[in-house]
N, C-alpha and C positions, 0 to 999 in steps of 0.2 A: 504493500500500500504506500511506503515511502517513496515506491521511485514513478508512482504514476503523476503523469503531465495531465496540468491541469490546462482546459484551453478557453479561450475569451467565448465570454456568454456565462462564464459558471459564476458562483458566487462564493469569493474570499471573507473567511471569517477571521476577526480583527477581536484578538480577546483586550479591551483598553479602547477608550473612546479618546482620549485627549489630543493633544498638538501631533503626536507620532502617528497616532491610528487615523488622525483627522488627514493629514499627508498622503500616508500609505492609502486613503480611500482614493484621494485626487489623483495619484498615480496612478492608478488600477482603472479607473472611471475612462480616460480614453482611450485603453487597451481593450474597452467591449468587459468588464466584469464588473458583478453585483459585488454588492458588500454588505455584508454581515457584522454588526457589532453587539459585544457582550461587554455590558458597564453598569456598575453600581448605578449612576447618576443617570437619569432621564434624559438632564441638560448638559452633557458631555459635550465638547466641542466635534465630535464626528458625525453626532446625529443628523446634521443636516447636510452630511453626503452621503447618508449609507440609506441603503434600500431596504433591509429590515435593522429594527433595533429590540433588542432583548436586553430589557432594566434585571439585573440579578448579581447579586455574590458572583463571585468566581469558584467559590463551594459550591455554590447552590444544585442540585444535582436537577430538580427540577428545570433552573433556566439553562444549565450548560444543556439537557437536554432538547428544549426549543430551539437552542441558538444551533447545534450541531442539524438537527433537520433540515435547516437554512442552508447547510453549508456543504462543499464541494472540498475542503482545504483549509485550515485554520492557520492565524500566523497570530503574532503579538508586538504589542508594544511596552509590553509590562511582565515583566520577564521572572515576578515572584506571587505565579500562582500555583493554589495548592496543589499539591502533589496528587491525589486524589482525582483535581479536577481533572488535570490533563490525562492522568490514568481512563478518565471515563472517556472522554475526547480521545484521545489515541485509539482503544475498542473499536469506535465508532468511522475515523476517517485519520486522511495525513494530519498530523500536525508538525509544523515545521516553521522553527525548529522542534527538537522533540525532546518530551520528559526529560531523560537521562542527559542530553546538553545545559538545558535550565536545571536542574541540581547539581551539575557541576559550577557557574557560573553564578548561582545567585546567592550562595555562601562564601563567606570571602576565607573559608579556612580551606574548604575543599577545594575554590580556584587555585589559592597560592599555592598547595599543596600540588593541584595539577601543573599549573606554572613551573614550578622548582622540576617536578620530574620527567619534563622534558627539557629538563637542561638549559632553561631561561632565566635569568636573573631579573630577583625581584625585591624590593629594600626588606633588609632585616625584617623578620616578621616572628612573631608567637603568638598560640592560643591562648587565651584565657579565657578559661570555665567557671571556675570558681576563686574564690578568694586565695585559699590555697596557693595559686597557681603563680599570684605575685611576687616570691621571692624568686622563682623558678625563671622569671621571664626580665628580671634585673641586670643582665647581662647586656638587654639591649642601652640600657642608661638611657639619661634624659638630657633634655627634652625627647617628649616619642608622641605619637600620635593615637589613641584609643579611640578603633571603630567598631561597631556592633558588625558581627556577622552575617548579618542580613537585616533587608528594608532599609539600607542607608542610602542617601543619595542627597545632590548637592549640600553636604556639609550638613544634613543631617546626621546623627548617629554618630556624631566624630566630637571628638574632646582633646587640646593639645594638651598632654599633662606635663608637669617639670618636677615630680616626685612621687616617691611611691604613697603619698597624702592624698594628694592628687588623684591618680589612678584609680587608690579605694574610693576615694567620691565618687569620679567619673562612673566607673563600673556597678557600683548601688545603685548610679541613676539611670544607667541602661540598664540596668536589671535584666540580660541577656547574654548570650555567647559573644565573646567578642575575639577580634586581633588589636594585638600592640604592634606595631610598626615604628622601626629606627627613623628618625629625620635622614632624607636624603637631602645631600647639598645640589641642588639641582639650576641649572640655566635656565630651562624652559620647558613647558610638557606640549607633548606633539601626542595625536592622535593616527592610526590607520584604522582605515576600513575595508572589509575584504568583502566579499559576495563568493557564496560556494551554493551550488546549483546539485538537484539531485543526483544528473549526470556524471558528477565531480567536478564539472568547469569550474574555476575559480578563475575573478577579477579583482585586484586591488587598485583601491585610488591614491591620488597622491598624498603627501604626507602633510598633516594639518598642523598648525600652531595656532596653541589656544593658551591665551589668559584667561584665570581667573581674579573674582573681586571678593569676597566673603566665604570662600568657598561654591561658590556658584560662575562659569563659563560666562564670561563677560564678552571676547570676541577671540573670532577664530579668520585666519587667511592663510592663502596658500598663495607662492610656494612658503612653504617653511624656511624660517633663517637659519635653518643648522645646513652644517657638511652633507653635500649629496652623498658621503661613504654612512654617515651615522644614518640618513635618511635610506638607503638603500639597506641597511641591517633592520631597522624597525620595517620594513615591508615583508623580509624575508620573515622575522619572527614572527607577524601576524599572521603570514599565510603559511609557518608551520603553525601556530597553536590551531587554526583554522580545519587542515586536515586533520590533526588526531584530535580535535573535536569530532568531527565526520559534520559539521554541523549546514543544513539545509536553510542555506537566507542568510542574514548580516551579521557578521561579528565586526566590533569597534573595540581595536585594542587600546586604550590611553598607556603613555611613557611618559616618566621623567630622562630628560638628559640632564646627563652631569656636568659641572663643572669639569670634568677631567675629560668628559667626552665621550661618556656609556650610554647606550640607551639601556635604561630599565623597566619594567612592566609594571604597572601601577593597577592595574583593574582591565576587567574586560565587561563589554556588554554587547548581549546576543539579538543584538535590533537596531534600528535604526538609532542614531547617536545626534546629538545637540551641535557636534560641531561638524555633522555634514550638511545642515542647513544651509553651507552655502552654496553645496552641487547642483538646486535645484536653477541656480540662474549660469553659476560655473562652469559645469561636465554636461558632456554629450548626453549623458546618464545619470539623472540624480541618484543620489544615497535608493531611492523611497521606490521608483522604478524598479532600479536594480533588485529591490527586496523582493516584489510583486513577481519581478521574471525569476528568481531563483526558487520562491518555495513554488513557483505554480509551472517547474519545471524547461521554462522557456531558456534559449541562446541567453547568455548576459550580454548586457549593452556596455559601447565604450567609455571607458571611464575617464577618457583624455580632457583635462582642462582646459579652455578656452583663451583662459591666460588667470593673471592676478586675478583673487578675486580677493571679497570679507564677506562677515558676517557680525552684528554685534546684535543680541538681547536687549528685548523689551521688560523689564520687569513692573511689576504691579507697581511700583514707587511712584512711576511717572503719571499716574494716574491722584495722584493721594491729594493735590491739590485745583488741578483741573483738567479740560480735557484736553489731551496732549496734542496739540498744532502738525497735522498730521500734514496739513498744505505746504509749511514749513518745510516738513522734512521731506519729503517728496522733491520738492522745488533742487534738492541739492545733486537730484540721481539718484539716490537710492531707491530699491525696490521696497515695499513693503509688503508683511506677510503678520494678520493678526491672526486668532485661533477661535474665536468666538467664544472668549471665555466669561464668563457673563458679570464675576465679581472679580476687581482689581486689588488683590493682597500685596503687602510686601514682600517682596522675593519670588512672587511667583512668576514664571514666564508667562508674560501675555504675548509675543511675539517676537518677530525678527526685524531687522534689516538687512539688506546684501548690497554690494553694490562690486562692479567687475570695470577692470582696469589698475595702471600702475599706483594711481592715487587710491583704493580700495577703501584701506583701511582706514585713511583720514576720512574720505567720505561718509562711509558708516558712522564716523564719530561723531562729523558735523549734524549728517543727519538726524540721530539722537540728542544731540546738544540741542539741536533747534527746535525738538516737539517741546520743549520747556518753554520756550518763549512765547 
């Protein structure tokens, strides 16, 4: 059932409605396929491209079953659902990627653990389970980095600690499995994206450089300021971890480089990623495309960039005072892309900017600068 081609006219199920699944709909939509989405939330941002919607848990046995009737194919933008669910989902049709990829990947003890044993370096790491486990994992010293094992995500779940005072706080207040992570001395974090098709075709794109601001992706462009040798090693390690994944659809490895000049592996995720938001104006083939042609079996598309591009994040902030001068930023070049997300929080992504050429990256900035105004 895994290696059957899915062809335009069927309907892809999208377990996650939000900005990723809301994408992945827009891609699929002029390839000829329906879409199917499965979301807690009624008012998801996909609902208003998808052609059936199923409100339910990602438990829920009753909705996963409505939403899998719908569906020809299952893919995700939310890559830590329950185990169960997919279990029942898999029975029933492909899902891709599959179970045993997403429990490798959405635990940050069993990635790093897969990481190390293919031979990739990855910064200083230990478990900690219980308290216990604190003198055991003192070796890394401090300052270190304490993240929960799963459900973490932009700078959720993360705590810098600078003692083992520290730590014990941190860790009562996740009250969860976590890793402690050494600080790495790091230049810059660059991101890869690979596409692997049931076939086994694999596509990699070029290599992204992303800032962050709080823990959250602030702007990403390409090419990347590091060495085309460092750059050419982070593409080779994405598309090994890629295969001995076997994994069907998008993995986005993030790196730190070092100050010394290593690329090291930082996290992976098995879906479409934040900082390929800017392939959709960039690449012959956006991120979201490529996703759609890989689990539903199709040729992968070119991944050749067009030239310079950026990308810089909308957060709820910009909203907190009025409504953000969107004529403004338009006026500068850039593209604009919001999500239809209905309430504007702090930190939350409401949307993007892109904008392609050698001036890129200032543009996206001016742009942003000027919804304020």
């Amino acid at each position: 059932m895994q290696n059957k081609t899915i062809l335009p006219g069927a309907t892809i199920g999208i377990l996650g409605g939000g900005q990723l699944g809301r994408m992945l709909a827009l891609a699929a939509k002029p390839m000829g396929y329906r879409i199917a989405i499965l979301d807690p939330s009624p008012t998801c941002p996909a609902v208003s491209v998808a052609d059936v919607v199923v409100t339910g848990d990602f438990g829920d046995v009753a909705a996963l079953a409505e939403f899998a009737q719908a569906c020809d194919v299952v893919t995700l933008e939310f890559e830590n659902v329950p185990a169960a669910g997919l279990a029942f989902l898999e029975a029933l049709l492909p899902v891709r990627p599959s179970k045993r990829v997403l429990e490798t990947l959405r635990d940050r003890i069993v990635e790093k653990a897969f990481i190390n044993a293919a031979g990739i370096e990855t910064a200083p790491w230990a478990e900690v389970r219980f308290a216990g486990d604190f003198e055991r994992v003192l070796k890394l010293g401090f300052p270190a980095i304490l993240k929960t094992a799963t459900l973490g995500y932009d700078g959720h779940g993360q705590a810098r600690v600078n003692s083992l005072e520290e730590l014990s706080e941190a860790f009562a207040r996740f009250n969860a499995p976590c890793v402690l992570e050494g600080l790495v001395d790091f230049a810059c974090e660059v991101s890869v994206i690979v596409a692997r098709s049931s076939s086994g075709e694999v596509k990699v794109f070029d290599v992204l450089e992303n800032h962050h601001v709080g823990g959250i992706l602030d702007t990403t462009f390409i090419p990347a300021g590091v060495p085309l040798e460092l750059q050419r090693q982070a593409q080779e390690i994405a598309l090994k971890l890629a295969a001995r994944l076997e994994i069907i659809g998008l993995v986005c490895v993030e790196f730190f480089v070092t100050q010394g000049g290593r690329v090291i592996v930082n996290e992976l995720a098995p879906r479409p990623h934040n900082s390929g938001h800017l392939t959709i104006e960039a690449c012959v083939t956006s991120q979201f495309e490529q996703a759609i042609r890989a689990v539903c079996g199709l040729p992968l598309g070119e991944t050749t960039a067009h030239g310079p591009a950026a990308m810089a994040n909308l957060l709820g902030d910009l909203w907190q005072v009025s409504q953000p001068n969107w004529a403004a930023a338009l006026e500068t070049g850039a593209k604009l892309h919001l999500y239809g997300k209905l309430e504007a929080r702090s930190g939350r992504k409401m949307g993007h900017l892109t904008a392609l050429g050698e001036d890129a990256l200032e543009v996206v900035k001016a742009a942003r600068a000027a919804l304020k105004t």
